[in-house]
C-alpha positions as a Markdown table, in Angstrom:
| # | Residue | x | y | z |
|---|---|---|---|---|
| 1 | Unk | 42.1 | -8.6 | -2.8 |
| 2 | Unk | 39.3 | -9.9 | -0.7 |
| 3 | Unk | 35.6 | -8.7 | -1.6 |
| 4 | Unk | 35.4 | -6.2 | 1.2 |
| 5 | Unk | 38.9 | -4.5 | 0.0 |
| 6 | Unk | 37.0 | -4.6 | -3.1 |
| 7 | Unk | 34.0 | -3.0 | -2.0 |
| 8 | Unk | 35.7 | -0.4 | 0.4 |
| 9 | Unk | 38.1 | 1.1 | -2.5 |
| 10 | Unk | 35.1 | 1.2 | -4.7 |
| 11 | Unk | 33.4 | 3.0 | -2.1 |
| 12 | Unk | 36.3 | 5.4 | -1.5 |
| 13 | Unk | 36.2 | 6.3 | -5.0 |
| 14 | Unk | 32.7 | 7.8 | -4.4 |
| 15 | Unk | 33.3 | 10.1 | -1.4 |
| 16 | Unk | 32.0 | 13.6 | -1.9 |
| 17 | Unk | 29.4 | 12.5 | -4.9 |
| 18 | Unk | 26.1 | 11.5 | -5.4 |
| 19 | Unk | 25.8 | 7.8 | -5.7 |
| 20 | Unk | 22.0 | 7.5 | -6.3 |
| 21 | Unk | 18.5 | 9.4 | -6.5 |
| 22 | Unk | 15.1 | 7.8 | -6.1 |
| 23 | Unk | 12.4 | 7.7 | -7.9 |
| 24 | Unk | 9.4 | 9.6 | -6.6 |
| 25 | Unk | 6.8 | 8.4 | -4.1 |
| 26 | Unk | 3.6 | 9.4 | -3.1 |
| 27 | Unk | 2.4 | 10.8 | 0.4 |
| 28 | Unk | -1.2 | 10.8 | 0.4 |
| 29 | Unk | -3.3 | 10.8 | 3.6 |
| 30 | Unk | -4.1 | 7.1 | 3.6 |
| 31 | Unk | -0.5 | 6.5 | 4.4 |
| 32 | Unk | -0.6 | 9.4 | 6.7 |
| 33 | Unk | -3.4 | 8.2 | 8.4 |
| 34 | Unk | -1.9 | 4.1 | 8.6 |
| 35 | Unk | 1.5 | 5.9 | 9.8 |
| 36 | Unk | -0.6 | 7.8 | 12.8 |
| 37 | Unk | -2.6 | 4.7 | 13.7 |
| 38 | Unk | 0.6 | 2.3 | 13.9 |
| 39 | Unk | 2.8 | 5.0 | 15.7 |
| 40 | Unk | -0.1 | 6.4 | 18.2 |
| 41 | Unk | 0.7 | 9.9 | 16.8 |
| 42 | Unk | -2.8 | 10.9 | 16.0 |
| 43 | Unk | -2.1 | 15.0 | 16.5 |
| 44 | Unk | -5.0 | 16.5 | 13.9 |
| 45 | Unk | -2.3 | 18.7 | 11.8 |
| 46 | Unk | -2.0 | 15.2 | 10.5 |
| 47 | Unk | -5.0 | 13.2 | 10.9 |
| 48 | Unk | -8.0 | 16.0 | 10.0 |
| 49 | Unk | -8.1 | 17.3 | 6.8 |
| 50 | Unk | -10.9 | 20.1 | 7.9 |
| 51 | Unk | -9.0 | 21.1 | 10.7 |
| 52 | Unk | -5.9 | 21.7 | 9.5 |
| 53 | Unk | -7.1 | 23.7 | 6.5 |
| 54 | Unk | -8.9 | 25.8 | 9.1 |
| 55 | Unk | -6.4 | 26.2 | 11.6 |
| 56 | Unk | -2.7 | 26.0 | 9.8 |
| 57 | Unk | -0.5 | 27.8 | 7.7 |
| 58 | Unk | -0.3 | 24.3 | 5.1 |
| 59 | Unk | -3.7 | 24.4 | 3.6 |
| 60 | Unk | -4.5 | 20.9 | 4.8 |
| 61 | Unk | -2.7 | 17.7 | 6.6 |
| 62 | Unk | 1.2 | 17.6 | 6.9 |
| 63 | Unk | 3.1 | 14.3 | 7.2 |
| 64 | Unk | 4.8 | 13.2 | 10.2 |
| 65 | Unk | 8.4 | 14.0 | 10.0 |
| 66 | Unk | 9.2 | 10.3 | 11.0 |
| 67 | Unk | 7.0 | 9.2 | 8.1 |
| 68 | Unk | 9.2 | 11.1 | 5.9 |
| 69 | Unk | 12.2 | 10.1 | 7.5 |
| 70 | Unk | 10.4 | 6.4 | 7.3 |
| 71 | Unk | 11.0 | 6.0 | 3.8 |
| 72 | Unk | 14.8 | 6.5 | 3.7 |
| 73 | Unk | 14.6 | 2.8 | 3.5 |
| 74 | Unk | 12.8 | 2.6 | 0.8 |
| 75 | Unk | 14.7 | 5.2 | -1.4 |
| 76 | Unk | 17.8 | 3.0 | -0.2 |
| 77 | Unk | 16.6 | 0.0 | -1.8 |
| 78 | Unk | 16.2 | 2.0 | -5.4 |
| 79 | Unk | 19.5 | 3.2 | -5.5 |
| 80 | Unk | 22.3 | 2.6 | -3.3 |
| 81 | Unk | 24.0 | -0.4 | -4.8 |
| 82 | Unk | 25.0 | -3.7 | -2.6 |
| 83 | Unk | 28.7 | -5.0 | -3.5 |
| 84 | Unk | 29.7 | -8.6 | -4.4 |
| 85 | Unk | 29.7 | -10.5 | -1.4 |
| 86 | Unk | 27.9 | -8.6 | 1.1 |
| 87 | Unk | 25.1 | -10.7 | 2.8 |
| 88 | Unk | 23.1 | -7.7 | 4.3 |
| 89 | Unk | 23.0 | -4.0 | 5.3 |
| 90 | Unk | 21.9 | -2.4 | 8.9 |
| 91 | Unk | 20.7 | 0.3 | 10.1 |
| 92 | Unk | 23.3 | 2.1 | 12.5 |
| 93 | Unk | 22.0 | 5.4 | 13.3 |
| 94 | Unk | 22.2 | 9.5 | 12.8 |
| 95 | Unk | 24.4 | 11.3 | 13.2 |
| 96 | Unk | 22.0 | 14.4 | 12.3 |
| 97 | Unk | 18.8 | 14.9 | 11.6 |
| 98 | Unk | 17.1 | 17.9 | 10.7 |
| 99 | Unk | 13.3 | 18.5 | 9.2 |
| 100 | Unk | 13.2 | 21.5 | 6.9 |
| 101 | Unk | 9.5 | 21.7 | 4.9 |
| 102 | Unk | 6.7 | 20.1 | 6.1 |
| 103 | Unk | 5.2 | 17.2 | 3.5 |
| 104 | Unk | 2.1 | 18.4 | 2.6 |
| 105 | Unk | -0.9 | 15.2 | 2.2 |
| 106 | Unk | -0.4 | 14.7 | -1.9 |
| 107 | Unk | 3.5 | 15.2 | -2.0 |
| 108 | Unk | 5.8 | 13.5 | -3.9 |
| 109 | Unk | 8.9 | 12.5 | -2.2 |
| 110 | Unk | 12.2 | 11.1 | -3.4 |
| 111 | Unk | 15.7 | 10.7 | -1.5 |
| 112 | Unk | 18.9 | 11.8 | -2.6 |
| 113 | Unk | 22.6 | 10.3 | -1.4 |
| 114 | Unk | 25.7 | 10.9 | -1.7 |
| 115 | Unk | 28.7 | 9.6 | 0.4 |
| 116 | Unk | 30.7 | 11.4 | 2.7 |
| 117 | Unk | 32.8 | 8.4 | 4.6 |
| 118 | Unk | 33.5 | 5.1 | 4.4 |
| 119 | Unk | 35.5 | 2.8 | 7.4 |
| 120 | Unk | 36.2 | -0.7 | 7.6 |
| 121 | Unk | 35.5 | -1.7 | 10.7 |
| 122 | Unk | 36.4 | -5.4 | 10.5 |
| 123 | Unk | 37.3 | -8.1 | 8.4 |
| 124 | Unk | 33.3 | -8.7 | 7.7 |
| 125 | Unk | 32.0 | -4.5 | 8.1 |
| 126 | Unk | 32.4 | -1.4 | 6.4 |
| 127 | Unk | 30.6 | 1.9 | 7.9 |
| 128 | Unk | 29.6 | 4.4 | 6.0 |
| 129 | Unk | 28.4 | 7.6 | 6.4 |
| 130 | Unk | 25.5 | 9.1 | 3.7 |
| 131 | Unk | 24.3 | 11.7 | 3.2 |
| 132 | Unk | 20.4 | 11.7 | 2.8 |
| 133 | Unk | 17.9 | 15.0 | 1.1 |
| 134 | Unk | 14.6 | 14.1 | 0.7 |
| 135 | Unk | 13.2 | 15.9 | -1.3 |
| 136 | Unk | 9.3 | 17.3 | -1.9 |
| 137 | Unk | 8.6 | 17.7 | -5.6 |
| 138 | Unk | 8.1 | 21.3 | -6.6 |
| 139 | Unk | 9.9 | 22.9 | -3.4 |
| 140 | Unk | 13.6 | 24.3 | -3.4 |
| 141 | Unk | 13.7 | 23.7 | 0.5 |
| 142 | Unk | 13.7 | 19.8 | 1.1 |
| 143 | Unk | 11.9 | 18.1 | 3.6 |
| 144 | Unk | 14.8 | 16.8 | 5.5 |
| 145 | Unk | 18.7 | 16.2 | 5.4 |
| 146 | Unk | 20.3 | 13.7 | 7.3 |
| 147 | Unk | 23.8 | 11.8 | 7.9 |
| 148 | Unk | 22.6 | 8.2 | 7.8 |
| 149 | Unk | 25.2 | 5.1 | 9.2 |
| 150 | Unk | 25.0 | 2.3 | 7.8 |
| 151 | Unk | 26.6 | -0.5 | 8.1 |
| 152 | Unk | 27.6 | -3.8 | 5.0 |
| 153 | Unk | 28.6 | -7.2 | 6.7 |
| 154 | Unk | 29.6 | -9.3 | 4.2 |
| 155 | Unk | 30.5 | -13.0 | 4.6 |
């Protein structure tokens, strides 16, 4: 059985459970503030800690929902494992995305997968399908869920 047969029954094995959960990560408003210079997005809610105290419902600056989104890669890296012979993962999309909580400047974020489907697409891919929660430590509601595509090439 070649190494993607391998990885693919593995995988298949795993649909419908969690296969990993970060550790936690902090949002503070330096990162905030590096993620509104590099993106343009320099809306206050996000960028004036004065202002949006003042003038929101949050009690101070909110992440952007693409900075939360952001660091899906980084949970990734923690915890979703790479099978024998696979020479590199890409990013291949959304299905859906949806932001639930705003991330509050000073939250602690982790992600949470588990997989939902898993395709060879070729003799050298496999697709799969994950679910993503990040979650906001402290808070029932999560900041957002996702069906993440990914795809394995392996040599």
């Amino acid at each position: 059985m070649s190494k993607i047969d391998v990885a693919v029954a593995k995988d298949r094995e795993q649909i419908g459970t969690e296969i990993g959960v970060s550790n936690w990560f902090d949002v503070d408003q330096a990162m905030i503030d590096q993620f509104a210079t590099v993106t343009h997005d320099e809306q206050w809610i996000h960028v004036d800690p004065a202002r949006a105290a003042a003038e929101t419902p949050f009690g101070g600056t909110i992440a952007h929902g693409f900075l939360s989104l952001s660091l899906a890669s980084r949970f990734a890296y923690e915890c979703l494992p790479v099978h024998d012979g696979q020479v590199m993962g890409i990013n291949y999309g959304f299905n859906k995305i949806r932001f639930l909580s705003p991330v509050k400047a000073g939250s602690k974020l982790r992600g949470r997968f588990d997989l939902r489907a898993v395709k060879k697409r070729s003799a050298t891919e496999i697709l799969r399908e994950t679910g993503l929660t990040i979650e906001i430590e402290g808070l029932e509601t999560p900041a957002l869920v996702a069906e993440w595509l990914s795809l394995s090439i392996f040599e």
